[in-house]
N, C-alpha and C positions, 0 to 999 in steps of 0.2 A: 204203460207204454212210454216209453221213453223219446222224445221229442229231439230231433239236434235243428240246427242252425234254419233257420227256413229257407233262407238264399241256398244252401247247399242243396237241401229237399229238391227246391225249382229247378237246379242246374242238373242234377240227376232224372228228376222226373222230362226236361228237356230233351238228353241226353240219349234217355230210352226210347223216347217218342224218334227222336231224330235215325236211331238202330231201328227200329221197327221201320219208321220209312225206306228208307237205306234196303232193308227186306223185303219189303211187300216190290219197292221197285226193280230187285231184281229177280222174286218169283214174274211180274209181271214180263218184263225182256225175256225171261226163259220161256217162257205163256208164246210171247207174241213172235218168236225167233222159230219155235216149233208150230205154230200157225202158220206163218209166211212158208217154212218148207215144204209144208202140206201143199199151201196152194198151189205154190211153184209146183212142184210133182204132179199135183193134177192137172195143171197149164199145160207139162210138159205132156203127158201120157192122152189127156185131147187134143194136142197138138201131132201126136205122132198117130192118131186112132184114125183123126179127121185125114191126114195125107195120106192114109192106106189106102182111102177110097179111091176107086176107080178116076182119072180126070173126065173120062167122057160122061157118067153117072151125071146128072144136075142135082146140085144139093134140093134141098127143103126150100131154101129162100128163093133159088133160081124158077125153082117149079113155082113158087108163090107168082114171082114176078110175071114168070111166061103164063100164067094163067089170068092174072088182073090184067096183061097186055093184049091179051085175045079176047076175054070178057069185059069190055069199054065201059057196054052200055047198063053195068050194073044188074044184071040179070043174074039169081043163084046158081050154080054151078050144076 
């Protein structure tokens, strides 16, 4: 096996490490770019699920509230 300059070796072996990063970080941004669109689409589509509901309907939380407001004194339902 034939050997060359060792400084050269390092600025290469450098060089590669630096393209592989350069890499991984931009599989990563493409990763995280298709993640965030996700969410957003699912932000948007329970945003638009939740306002179909009826306004006079009481959600989930309001039934919670009006029920611990009517039962005070800790008594199971």
């Amino acid at each position: 096996m034939f050997l060359k300059n060792p400084i050269s070796i390092s600025l290469r072996s450098s060089l590669v490490e630096e393209m592989v990063s350069k890499a991984l970080l931009k599989t990563f941004n493409k990763k995280l770019k298709i993640a965030m669109s996700r969410k957003s689409e699912t932000v948007e589509r329970v945003a638009k699920e939740s306002s179909s509901v009826a306004p006079n309907e009481p959600s989930t939380m309001e039934e919670n509230a009006n029920h611990a407001a009517n039962n005070k004194d800790g008594a199971p339902a």
